[in-house]
Every structure is written in C-alpha cells, then in structure tokens.
C-alpha positions as CSV (number, residue, x, y, z in Angstrom):
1,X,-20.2,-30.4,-35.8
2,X,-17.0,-31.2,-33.6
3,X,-14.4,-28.9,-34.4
4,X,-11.2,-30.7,-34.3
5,X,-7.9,-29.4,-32.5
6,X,-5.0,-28.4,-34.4
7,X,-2.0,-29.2,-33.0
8,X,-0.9,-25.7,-31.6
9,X,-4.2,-25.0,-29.8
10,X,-3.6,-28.3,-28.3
11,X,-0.7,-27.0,-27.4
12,X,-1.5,-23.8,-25.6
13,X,-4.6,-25.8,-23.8
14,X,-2.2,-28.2,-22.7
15,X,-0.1,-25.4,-21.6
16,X,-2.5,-23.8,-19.6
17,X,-3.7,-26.6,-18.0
18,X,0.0,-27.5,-16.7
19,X,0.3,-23.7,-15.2
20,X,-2.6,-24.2,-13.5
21,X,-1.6,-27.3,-12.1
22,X,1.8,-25.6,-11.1
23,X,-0.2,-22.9,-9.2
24,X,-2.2,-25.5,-7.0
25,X,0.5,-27.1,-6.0
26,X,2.9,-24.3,-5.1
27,X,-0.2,-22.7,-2.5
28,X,-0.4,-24.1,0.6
29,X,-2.8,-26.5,1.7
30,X,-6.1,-25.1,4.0
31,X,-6.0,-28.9,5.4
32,X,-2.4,-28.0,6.9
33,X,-2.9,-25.0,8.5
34,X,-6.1,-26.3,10.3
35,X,-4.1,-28.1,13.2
36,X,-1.4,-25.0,13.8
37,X,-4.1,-22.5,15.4
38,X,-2.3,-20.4,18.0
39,X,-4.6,-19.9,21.2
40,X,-5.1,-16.6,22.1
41,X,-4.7,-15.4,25.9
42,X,-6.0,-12.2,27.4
43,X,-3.7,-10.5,29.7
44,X,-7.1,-8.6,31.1
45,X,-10.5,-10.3,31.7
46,X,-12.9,-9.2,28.9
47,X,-15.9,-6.9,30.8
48,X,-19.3,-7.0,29.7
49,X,-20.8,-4.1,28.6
50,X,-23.5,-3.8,31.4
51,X,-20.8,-4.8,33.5
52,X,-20.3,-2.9,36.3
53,X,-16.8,-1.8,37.0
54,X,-14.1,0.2,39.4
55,X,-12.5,2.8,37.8
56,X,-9.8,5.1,39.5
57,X,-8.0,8.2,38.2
58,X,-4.5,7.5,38.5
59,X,-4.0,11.6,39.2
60,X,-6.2,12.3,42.0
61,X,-6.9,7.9,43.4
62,X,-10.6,9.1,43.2
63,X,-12.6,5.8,42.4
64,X,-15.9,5.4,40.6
65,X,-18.3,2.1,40.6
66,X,-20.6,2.7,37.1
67,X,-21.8,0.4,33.8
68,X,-18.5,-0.4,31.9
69,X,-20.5,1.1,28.7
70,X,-20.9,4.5,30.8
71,X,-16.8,4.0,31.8
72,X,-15.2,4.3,28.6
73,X,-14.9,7.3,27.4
74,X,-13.4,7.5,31.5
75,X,-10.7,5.1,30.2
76,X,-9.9,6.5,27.1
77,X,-9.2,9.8,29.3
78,X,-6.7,7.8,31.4
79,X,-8.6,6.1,34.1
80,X,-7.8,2.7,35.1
81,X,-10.2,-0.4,35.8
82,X,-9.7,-1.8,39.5
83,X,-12.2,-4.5,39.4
C-alpha cells in the first residue's frame, strides 16, 4: 500500500528539504580552504628527546651538557638552551 501525500505534508517535506539546501550552501566549502594553509615557522629548532643539549642558568652562567628529556624540568625552572 502507497500512502499518498496530502498536500500540506508535501508542503512541510518540501519545506524541509529547501532549509536544508539553504544550510549547504551558506557553509563554506572544505574544497576552498584546502589551498589557503598557512606554513608554520619555528622560531627555535625542535630538539629531540634523546637529544643532547646546552643548558645555562641565566643567574649564575653555570652550563650543563645532558639528554633534552633529563633538561626540562631545568627549563621550566628558568634555564636556557645554548645549543
């Protein structure tokens, strides 16, 4: 059995379907924004880990050679990397 339409549900499907419609057009495209990637640029070099780093206290100019990994919690307490 095919139920048939009457003309006020056709109305609100029709409805729908046009707000819909309305919303898809006033999003941007994904397509567009694809070719307007901004490059990203370090202003430090980006140290490995197991890297192994200079640090220096900017107090006391006393300098340290260890693993970047063992140097951070250096940094966060104000030391600086020299190399």
């Amino acid at each position: 059995m095919s139920k048939k339409w009457t003309e006020q549900e056709a109305a609100r499907w029709q409805t729908q379907q046009d707000e819909a419609e309305a919303e898809r057009e006033a999003q941007p495209s994904s397509d567009a924004d694809e070719g307007s990637q901004e490059t990203f640029v370090r202003e430090e070099r980006k140290v490995g880990r197991n890297e192994k780093v200079t640090i220096r206290d900017p107090e006391s100019g006393e300098e340290q050679t260890l693993k970047y990994k063992q140097a951070e919690a250096m940094l966060a307490q104000g030391w600086k990397i020299v190399s």
